[in-house]
N, C-alpha and C positions, 0 to 999 in steps of 0.2 A: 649724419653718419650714413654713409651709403652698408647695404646689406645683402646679403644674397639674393639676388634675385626682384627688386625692391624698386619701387617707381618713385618718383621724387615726390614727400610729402605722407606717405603711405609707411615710411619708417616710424616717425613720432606714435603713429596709432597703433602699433604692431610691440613698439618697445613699454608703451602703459599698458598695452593687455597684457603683457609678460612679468612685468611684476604688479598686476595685480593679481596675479593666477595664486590660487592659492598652495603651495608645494615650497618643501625646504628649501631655504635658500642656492644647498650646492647644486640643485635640479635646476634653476634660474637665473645661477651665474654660467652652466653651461649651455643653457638657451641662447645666453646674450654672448656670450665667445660666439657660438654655431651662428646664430643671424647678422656677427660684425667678418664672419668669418675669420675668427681670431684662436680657433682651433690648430694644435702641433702636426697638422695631417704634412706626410710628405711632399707633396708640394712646398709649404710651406718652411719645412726642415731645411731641402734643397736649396731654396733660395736663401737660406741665412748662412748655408756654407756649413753643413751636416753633412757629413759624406757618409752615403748609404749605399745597402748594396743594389735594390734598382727600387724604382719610384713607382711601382705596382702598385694597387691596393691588393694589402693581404687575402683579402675575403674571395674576391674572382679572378685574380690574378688577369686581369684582362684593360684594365686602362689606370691614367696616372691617378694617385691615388689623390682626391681635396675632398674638402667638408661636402662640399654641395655634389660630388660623386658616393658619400660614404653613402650620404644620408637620404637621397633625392633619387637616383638613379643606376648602384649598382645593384645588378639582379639577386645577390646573396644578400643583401640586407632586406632589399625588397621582400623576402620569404622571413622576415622574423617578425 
């Protein structure tokens, strides 16, 4: 399974620390959406044929909005 950002072979080791992590399982099923990139982020909506009114990310209103933007790289999440 390739994942955000992920080098071949470097997934297997990344997906046994995540569920060995100790945390409720719903914290751990949205780790493994976010690192399959299998999060409902607009991007994603978009391409299933969602019609939305634009593909912003809510937060900065500044680029399209995906997991690996939510999470990684917009300035407004950055600051929480």
């Amino acid at each position: 399974m390739k994942m955000i950002g992920s080098f071949e072979g470097e997934s297997d080791k990344v997906f046994t620390e995540l569920w060995n992590i100790r945390v409720i399982l719903k914290a751990q099923l949205f780790g493994w959406k976010l690192l399959l990139d299998k999060l409902p982020t607009k991007d994603k909506l978009s391409v299933k044929g969602v019609q939305l009114q634009h593909s912003l990310c809510e937060l900065c209103l500044d680029c399209e909005e995906s997991a690996s933007h939510l999470f990684f790289s917009c300035i407004m999440s950055q600051n929480v």
